[in-house]
mmCIF file as Biopython writes it, N, C-alpha, C and O atoms, coordinates in Angstrom:
data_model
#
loop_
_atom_site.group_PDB
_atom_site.id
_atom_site.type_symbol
_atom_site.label_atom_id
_atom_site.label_alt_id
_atom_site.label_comp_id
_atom_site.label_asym_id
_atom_site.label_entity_id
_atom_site.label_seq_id
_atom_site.pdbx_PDB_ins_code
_atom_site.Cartn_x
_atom_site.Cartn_y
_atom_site.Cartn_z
_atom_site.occupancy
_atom_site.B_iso_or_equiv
_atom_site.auth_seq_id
_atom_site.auth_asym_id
_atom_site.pdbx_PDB_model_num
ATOM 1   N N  . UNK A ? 1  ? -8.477 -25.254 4.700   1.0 0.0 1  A 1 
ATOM 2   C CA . UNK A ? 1  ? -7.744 -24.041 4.408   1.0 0.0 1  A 1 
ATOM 3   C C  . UNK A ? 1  ? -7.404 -23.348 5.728   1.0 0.0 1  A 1 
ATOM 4   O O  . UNK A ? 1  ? -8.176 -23.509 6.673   1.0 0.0 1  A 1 
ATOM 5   N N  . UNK A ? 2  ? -6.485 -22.710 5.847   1.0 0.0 2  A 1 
ATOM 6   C CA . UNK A ? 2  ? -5.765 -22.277 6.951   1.0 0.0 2  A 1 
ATOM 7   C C  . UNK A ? 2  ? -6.043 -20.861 6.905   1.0 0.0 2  A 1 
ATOM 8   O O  . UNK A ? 2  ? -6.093 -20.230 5.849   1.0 0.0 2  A 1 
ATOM 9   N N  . UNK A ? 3  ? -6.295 -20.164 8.503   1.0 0.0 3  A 1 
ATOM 10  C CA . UNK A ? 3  ? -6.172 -19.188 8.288   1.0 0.0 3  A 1 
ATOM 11  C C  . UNK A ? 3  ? -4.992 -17.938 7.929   1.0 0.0 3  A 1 
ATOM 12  O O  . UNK A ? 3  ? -3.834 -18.282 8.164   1.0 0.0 3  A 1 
ATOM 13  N N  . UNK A ? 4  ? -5.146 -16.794 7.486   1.0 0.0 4  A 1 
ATOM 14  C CA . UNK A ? 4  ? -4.075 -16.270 7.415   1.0 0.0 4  A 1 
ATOM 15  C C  . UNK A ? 4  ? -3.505 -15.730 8.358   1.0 0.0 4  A 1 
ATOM 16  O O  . UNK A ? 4  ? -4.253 -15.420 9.286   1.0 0.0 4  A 1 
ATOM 17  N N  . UNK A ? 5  ? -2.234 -15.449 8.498   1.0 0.0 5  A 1 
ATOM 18  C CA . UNK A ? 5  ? -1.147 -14.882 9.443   1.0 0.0 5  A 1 
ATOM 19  C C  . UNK A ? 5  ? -1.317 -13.595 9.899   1.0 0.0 5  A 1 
ATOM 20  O O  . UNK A ? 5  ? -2.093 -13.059 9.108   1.0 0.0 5  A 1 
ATOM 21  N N  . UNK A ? 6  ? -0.990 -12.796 10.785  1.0 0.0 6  A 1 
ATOM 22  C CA . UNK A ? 6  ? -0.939 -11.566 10.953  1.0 0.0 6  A 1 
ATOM 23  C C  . UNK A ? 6  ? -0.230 -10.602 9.622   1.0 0.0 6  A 1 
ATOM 24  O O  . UNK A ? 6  ? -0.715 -9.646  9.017   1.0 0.0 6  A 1 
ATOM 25  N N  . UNK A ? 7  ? 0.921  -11.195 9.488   1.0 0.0 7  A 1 
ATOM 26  C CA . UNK A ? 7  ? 1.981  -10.774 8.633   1.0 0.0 7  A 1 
ATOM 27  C C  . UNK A ? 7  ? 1.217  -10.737 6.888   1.0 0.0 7  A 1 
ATOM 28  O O  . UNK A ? 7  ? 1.341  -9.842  6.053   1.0 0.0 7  A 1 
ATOM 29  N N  . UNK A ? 8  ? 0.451  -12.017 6.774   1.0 0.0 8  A 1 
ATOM 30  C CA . UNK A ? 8  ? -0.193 -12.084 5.346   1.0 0.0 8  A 1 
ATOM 31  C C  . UNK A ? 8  ? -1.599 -11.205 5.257   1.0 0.0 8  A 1 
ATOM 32  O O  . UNK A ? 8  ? -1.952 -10.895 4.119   1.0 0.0 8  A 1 
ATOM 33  N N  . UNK A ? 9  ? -2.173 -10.911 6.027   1.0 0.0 9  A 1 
ATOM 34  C CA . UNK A ? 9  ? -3.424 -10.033 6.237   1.0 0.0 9  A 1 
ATOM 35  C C  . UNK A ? 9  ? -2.262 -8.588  6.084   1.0 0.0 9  A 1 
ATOM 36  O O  . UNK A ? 9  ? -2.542 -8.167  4.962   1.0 0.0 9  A 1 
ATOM 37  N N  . UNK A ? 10 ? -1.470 -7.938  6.485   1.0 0.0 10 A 1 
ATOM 38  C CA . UNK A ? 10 ? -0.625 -6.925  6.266   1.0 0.0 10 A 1 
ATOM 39  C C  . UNK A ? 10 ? -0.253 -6.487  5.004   1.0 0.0 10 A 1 
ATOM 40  O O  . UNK A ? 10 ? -0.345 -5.379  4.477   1.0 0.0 10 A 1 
ATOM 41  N N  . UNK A ? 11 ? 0.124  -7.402  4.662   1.0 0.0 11 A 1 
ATOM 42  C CA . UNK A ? 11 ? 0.903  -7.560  3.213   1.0 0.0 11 A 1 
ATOM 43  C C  . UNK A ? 11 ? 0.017  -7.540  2.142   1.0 0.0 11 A 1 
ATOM 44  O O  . UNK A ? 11 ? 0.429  -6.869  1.196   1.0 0.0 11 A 1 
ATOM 45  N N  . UNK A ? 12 ? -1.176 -8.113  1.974   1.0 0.0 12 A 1 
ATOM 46  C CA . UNK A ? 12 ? -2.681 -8.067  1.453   1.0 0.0 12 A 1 
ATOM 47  C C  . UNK A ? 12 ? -3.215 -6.857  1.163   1.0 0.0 12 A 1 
ATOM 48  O O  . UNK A ? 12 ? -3.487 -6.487  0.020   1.0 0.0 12 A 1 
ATOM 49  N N  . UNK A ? 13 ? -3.500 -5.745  2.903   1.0 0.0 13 A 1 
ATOM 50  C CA . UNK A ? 13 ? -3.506 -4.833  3.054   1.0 0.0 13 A 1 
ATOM 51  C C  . UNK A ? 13 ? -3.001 -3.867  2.389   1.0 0.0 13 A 1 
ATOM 52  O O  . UNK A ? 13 ? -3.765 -3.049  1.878   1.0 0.0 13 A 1 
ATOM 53  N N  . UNK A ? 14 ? -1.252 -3.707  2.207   1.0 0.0 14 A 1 
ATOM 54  C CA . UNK A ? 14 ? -0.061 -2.910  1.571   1.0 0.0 14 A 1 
ATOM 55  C C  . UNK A ? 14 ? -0.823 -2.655  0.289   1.0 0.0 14 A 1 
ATOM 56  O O  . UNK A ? 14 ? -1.477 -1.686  -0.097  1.0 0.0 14 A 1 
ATOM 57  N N  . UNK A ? 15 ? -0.417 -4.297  -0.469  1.0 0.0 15 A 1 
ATOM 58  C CA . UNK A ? 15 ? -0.432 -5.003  -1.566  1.0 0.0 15 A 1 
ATOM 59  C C  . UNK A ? 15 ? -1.676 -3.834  -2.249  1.0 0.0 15 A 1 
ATOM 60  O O  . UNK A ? 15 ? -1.503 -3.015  -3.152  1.0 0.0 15 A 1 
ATOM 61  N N  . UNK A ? 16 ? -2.738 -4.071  -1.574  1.0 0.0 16 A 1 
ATOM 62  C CA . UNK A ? 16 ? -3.936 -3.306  -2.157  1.0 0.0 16 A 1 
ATOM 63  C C  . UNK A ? 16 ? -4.096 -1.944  -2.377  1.0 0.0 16 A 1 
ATOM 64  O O  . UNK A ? 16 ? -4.589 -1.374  -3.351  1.0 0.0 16 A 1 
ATOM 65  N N  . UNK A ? 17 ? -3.450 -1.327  -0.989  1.0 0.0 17 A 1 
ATOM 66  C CA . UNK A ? 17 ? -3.405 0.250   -1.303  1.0 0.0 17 A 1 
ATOM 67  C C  . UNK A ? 17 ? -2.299 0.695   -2.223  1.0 0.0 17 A 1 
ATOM 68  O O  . UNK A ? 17 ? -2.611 1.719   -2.832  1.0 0.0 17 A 1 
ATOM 69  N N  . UNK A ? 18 ? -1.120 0.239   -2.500  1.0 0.0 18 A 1 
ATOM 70  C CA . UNK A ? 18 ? -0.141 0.376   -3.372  1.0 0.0 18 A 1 
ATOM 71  C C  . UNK A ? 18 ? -1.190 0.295   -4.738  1.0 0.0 18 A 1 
ATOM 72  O O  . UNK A ? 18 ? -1.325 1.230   -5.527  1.0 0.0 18 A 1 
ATOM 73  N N  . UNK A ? 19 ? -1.940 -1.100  -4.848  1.0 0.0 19 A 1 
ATOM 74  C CA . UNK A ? 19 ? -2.234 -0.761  -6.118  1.0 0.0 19 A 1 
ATOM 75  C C  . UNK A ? 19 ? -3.460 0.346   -6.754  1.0 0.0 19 A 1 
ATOM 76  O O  . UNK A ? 19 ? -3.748 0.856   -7.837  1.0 0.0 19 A 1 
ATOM 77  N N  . UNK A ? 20 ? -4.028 0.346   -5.133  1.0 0.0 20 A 1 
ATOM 78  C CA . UNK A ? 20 ? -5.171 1.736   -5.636  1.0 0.0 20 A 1 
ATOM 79  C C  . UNK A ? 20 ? -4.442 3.247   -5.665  1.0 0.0 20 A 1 
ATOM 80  O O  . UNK A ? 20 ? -5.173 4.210   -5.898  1.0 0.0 20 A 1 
ATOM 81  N N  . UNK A ? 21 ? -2.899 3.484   -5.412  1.0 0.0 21 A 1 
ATOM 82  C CA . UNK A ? 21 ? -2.243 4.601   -5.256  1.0 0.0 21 A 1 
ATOM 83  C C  . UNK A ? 21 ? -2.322 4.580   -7.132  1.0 0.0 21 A 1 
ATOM 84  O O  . UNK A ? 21 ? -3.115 5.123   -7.901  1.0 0.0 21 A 1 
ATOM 85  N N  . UNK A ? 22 ? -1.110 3.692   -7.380  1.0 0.0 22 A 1 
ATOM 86  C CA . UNK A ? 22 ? -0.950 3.945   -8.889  1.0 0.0 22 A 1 
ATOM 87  C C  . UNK A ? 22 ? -2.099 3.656   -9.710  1.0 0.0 22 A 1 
ATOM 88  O O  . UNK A ? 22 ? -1.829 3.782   -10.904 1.0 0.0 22 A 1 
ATOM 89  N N  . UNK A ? 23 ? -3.233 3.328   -9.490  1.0 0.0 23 A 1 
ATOM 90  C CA . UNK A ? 23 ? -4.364 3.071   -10.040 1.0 0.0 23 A 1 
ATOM 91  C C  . UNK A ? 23 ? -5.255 4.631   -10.025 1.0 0.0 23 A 1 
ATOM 92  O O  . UNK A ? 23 ? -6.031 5.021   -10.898 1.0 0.0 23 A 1 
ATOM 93  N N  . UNK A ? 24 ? -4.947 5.197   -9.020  1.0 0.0 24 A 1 
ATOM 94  C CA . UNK A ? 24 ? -5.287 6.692   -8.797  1.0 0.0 24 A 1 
ATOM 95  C C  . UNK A ? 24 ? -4.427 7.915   -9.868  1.0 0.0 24 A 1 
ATOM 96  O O  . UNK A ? 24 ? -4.765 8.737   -10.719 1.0 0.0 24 A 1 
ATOM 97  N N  . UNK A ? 25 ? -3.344 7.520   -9.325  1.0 0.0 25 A 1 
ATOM 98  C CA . UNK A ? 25 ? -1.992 8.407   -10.629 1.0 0.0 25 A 1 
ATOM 99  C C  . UNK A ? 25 ? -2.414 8.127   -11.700 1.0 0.0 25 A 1 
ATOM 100 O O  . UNK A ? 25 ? -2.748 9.117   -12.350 1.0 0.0 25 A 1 
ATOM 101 N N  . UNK A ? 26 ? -2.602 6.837   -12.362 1.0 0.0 26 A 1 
ATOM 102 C CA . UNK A ? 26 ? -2.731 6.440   -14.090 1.0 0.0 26 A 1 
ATOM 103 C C  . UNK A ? 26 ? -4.110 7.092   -14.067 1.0 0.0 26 A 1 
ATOM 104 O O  . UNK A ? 26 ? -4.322 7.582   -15.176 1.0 0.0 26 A 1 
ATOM 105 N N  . UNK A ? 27 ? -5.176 7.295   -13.188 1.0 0.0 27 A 1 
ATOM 106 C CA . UNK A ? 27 ? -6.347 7.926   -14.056 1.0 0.0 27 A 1 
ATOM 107 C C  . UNK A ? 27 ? -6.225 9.623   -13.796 1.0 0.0 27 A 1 
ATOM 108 O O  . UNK A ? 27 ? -6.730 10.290  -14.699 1.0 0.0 27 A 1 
ATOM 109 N N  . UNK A ? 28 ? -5.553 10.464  -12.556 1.0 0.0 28 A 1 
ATOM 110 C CA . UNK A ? 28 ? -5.103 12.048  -12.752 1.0 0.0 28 A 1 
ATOM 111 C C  . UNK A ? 28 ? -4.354 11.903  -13.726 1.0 0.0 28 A 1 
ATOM 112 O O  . UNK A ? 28 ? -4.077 12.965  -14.284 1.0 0.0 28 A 1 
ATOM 113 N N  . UNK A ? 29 ? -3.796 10.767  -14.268 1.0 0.0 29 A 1 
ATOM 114 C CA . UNK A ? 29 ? -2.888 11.361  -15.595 1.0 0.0 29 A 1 
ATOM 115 C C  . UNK A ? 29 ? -3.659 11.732  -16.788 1.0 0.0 29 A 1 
ATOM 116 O O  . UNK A ? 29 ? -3.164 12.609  -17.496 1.0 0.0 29 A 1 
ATOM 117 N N  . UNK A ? 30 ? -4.980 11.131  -17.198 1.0 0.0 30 A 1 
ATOM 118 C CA . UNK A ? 30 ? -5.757 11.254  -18.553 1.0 0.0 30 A 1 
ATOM 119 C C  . UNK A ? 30 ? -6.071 12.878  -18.744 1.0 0.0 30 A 1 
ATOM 120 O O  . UNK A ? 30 ? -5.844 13.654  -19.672 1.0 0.0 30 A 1 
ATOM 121 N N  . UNK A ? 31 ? -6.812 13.065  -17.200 1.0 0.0 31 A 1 
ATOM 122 C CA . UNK A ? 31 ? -6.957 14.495  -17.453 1.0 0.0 31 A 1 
ATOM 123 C C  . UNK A ? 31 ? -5.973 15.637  -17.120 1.0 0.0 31 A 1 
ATOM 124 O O  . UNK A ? 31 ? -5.107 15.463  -16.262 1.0 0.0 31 A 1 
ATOM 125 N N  . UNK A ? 32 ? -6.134 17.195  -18.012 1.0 0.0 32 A 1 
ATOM 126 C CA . UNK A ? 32 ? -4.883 17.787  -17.450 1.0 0.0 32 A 1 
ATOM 127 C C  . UNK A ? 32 ? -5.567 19.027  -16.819 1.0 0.0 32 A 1 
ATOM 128 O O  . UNK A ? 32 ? -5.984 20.015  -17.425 1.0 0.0 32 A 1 
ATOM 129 N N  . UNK A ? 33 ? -5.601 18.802  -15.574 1.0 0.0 33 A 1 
ATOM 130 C CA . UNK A ? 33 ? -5.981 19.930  -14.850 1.0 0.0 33 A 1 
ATOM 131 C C  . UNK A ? 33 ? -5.575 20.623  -13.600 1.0 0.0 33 A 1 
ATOM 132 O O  . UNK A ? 33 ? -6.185 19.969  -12.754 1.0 0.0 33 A 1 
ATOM 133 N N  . UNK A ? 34 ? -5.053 21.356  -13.095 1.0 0.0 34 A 1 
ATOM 134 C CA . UNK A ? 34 ? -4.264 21.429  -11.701 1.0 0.0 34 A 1 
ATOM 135 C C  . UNK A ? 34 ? -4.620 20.744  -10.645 1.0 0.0 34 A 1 
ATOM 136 O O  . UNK A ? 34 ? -3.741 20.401  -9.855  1.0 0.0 34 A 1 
ATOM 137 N N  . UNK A ? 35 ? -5.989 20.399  -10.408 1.0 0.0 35 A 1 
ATOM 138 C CA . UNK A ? 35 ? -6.660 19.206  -9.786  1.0 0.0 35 A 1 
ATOM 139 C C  . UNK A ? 35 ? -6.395 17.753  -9.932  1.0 0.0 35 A 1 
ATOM 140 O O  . UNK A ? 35 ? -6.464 16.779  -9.183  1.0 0.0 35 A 1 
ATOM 141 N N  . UNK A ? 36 ? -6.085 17.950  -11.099 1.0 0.0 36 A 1 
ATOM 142 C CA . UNK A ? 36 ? -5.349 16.465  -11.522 1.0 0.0 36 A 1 
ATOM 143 C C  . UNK A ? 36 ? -4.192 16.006  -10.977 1.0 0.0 36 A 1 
ATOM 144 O O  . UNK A ? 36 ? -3.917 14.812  -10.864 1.0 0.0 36 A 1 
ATOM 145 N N  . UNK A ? 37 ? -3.405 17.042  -10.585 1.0 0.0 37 A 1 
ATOM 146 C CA . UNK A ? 37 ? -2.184 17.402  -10.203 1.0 0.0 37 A 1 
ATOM 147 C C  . UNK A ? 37 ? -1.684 16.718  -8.570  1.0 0.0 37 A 1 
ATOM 148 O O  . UNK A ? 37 ? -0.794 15.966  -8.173  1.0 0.0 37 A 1 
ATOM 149 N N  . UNK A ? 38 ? -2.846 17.487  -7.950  1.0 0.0 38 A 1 
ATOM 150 C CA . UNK A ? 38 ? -2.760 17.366  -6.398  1.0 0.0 38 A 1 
ATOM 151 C C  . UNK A ? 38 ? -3.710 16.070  -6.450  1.0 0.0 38 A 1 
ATOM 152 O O  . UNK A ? 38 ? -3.411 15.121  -5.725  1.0 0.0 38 A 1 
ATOM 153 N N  . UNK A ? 39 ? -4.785 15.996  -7.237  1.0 0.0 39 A 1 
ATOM 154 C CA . UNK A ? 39 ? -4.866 14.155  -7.020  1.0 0.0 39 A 1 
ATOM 155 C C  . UNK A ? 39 ? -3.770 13.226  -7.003  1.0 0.0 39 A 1 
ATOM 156 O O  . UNK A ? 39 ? -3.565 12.331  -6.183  1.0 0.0 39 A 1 
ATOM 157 N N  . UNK A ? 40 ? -3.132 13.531  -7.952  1.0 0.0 40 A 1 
ATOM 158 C CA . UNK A ? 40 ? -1.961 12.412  -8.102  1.0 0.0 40 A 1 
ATOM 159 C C  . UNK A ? 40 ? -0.822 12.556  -6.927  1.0 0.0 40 A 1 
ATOM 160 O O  . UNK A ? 40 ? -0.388 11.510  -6.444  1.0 0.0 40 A 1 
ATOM 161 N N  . UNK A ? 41 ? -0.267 13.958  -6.396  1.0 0.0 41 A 1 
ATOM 162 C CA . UNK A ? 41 ? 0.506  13.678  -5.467  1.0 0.0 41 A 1 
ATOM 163 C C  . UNK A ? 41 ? 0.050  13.565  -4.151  1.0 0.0 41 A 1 
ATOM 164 O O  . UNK A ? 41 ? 0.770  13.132  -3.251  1.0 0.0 41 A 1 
ATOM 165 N N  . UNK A ? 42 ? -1.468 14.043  -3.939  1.0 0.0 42 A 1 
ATOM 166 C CA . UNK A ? 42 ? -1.610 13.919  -2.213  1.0 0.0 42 A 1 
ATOM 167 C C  . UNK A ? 42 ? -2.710 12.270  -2.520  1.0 0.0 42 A 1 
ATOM 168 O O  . UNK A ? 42 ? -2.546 11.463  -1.605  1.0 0.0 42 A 1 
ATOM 169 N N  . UNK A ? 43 ? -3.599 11.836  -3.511  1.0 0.0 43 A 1 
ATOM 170 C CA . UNK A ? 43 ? -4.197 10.520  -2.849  1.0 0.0 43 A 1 
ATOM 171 C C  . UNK A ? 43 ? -3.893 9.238   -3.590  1.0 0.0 43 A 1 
ATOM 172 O O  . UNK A ? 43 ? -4.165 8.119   -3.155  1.0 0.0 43 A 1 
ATOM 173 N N  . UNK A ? 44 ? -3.049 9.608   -5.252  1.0 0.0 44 A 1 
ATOM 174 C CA . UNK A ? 44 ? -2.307 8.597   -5.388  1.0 0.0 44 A 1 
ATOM 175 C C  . UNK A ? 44 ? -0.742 8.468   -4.513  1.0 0.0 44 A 1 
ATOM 176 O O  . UNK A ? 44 ? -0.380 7.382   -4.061  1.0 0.0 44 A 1 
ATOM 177 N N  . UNK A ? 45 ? 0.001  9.590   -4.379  1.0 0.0 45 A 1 
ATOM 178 C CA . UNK A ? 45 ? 1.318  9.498   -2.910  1.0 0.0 45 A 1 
ATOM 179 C C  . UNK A ? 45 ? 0.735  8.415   -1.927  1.0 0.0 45 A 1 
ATOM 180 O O  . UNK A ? 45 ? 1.050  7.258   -1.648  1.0 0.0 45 A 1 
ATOM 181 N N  . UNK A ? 46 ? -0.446 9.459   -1.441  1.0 0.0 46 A 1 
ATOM 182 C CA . UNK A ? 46 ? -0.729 9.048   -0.180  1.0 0.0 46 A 1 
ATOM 183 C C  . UNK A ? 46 ? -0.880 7.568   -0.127  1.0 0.0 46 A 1 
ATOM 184 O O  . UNK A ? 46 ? -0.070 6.972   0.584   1.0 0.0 46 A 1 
ATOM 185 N N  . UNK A ? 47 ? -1.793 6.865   -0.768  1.0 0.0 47 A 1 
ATOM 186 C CA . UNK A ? 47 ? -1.830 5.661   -0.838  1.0 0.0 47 A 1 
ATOM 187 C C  . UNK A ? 47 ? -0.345 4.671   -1.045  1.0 0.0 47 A 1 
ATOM 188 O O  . UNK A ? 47 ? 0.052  3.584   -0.627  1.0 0.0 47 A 1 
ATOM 189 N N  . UNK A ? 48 ? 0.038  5.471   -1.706  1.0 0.0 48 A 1 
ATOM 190 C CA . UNK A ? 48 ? 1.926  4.795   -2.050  1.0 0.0 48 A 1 
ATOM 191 C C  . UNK A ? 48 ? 2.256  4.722   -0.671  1.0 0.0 48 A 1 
ATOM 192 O O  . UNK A ? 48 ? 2.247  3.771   0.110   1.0 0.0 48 A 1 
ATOM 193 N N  . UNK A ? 49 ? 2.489  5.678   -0.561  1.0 0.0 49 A 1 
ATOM 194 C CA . UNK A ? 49 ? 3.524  5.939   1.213   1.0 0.0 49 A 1 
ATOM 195 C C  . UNK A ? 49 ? 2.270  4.909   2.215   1.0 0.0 49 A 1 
ATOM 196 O O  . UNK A ? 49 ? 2.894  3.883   2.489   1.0 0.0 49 A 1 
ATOM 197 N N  . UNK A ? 50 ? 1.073  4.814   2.726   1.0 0.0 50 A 1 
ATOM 198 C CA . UNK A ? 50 ? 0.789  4.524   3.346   1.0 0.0 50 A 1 
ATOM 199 C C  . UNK A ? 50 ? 0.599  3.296   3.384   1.0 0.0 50 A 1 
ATOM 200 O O  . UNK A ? 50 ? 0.209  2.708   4.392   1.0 0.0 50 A 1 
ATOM 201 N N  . UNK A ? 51 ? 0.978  2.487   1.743   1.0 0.0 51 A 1 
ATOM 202 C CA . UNK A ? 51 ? 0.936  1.389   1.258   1.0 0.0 51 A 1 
ATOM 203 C C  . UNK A ? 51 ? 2.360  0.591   1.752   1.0 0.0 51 A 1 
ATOM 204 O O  . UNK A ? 51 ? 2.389  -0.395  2.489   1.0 0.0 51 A 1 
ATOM 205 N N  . UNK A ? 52 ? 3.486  1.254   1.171   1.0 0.0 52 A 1 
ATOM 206 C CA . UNK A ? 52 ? 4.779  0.991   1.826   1.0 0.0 52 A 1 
ATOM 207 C C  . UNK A ? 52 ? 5.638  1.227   3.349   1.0 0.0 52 A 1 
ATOM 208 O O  . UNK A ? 52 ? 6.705  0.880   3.855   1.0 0.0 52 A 1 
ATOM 209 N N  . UNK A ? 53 ? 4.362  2.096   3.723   1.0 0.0 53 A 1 
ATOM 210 C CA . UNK A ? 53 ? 4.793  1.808   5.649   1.0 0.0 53 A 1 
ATOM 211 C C  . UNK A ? 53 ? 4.211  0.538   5.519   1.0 0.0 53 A 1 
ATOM 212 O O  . UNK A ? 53 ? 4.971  -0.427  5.450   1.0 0.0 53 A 1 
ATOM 213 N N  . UNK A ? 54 ? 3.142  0.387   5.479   1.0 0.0 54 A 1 
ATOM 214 C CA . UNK A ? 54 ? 2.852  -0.974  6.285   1.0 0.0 54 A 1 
ATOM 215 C C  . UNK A ? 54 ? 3.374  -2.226  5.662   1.0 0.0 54 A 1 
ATOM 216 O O  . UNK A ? 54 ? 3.428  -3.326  6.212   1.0 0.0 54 A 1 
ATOM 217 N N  . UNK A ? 55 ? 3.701  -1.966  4.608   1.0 0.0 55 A 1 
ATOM 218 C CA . UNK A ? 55 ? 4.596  -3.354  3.974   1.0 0.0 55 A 1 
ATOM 219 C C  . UNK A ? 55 ? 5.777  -3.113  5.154   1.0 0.0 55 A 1 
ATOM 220 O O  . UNK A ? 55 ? 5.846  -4.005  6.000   1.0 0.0 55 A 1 
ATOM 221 N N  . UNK A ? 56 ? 6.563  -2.161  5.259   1.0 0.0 56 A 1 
ATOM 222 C CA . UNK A ? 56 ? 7.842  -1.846  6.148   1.0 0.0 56 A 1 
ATOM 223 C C  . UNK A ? 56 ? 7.574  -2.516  7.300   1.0 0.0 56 A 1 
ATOM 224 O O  . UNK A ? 56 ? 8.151  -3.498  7.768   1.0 0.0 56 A 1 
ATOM 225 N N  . UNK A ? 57 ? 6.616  -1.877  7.730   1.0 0.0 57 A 1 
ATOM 226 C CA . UNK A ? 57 ? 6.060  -1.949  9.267   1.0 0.0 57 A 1 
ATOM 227 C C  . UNK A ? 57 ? 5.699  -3.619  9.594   1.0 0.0 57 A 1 
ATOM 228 O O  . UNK A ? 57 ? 5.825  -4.193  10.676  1.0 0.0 57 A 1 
ATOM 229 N N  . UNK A ? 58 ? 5.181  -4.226  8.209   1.0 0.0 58 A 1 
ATOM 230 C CA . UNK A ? 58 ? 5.080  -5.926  8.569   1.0 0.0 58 A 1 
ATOM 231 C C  . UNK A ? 58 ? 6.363  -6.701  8.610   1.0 0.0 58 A 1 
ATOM 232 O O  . UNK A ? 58 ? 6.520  -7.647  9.382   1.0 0.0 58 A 1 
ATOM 233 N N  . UNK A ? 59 ? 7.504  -6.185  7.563   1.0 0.0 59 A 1 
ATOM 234 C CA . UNK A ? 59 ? 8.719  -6.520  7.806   1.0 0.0 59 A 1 
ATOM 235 C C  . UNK A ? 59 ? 9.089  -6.619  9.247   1.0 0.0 59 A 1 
ATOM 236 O O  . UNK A ? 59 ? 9.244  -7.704  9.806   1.0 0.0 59 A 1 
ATOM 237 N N  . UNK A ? 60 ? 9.216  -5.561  9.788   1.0 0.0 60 A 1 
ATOM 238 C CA . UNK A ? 60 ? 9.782  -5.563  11.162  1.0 0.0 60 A 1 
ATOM 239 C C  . UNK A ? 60 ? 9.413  -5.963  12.843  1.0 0.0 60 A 1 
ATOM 240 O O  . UNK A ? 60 ? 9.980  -6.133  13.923  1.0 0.0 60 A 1 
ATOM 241 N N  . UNK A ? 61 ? 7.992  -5.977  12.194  1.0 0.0 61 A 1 
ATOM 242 C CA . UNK A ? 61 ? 7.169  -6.173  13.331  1.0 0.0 61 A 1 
ATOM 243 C C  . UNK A ? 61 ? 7.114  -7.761  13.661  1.0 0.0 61 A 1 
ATOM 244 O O  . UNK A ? 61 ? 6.632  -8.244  14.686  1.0 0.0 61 A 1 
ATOM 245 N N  . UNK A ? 62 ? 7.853  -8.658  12.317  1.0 0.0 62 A 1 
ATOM 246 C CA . UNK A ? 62 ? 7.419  -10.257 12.542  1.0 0.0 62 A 1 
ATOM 247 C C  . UNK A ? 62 ? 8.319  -11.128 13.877  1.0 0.0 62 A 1 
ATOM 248 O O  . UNK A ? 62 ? 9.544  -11.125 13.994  1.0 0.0 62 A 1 
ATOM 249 N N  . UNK A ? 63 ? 7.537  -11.692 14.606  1.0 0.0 63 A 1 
ATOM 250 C CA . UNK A ? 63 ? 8.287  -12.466 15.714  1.0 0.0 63 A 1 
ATOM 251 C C  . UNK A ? 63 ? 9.104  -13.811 14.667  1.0 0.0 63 A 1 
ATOM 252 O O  . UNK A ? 63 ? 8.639  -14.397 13.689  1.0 0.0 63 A 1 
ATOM 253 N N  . UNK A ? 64 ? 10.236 -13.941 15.234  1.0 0.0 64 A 1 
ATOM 254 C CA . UNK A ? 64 ? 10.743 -15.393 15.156  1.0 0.0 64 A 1 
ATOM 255 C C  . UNK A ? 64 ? 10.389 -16.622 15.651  1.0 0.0 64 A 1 
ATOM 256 O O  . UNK A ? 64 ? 10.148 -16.913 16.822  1.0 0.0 64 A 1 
ATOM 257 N N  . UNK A ? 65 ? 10.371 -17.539 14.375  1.0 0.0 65 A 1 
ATOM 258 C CA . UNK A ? 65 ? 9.468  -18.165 14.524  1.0 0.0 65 A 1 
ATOM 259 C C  . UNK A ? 65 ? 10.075 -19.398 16.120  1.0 0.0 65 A 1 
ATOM 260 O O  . UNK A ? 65 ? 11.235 -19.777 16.284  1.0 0.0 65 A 1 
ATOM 261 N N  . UNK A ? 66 ? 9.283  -19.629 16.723  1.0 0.0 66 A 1 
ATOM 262 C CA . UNK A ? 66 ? 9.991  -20.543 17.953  1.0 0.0 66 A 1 
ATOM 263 C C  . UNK A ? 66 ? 10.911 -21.641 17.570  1.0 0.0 66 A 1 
ATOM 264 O O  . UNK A ? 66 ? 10.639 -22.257 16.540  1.0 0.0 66 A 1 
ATOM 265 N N  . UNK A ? 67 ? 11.822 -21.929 18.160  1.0 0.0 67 A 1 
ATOM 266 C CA . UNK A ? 67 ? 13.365 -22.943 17.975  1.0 0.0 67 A 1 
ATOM 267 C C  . UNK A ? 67 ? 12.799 -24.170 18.925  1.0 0.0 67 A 1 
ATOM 268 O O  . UNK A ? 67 ? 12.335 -24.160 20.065  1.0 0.0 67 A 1 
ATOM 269 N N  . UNK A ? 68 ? 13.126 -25.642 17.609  1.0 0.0 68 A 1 
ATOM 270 C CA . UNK A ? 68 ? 13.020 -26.572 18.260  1.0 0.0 68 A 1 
ATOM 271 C C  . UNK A ? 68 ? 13.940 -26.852 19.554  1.0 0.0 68 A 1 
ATOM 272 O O  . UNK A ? 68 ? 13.776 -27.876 20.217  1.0 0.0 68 A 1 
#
């Protein structure tokens, strides 16, 4: 088995906090409390946004691969 790439350890990374963002939102949603509220936009957001920079950020950051 091979190790993984810079780019696939990134994407892994993203992959995971994206899903603990909306995994955060779907449970401030059960309860209704103004706390519930700012859970969902500052640490389910947060996880979104900080999930989709680094997906971004692996996009752009990848070298080409070397030419025979």
């Amino acid at each position: 088995m091979t190790a993984p790439s810079q780019m696939d350890w990134r994407l892994r990374v993203s992959g995971i906090l994206i899903a603990l963002g909306l995994l955060a939102e779907a449970l401030s949603l059960i309860r209704i409390h103004p706390l519930a509220f700012l859970g969902f936009m500052f640490v389910g957001g947060g996880f979104l946004i900080i999930g989709v920079a680094i997906y971004l950020y692996s996009l752009i950051s990848v070298s080409s691969p070397p030419s025979s």
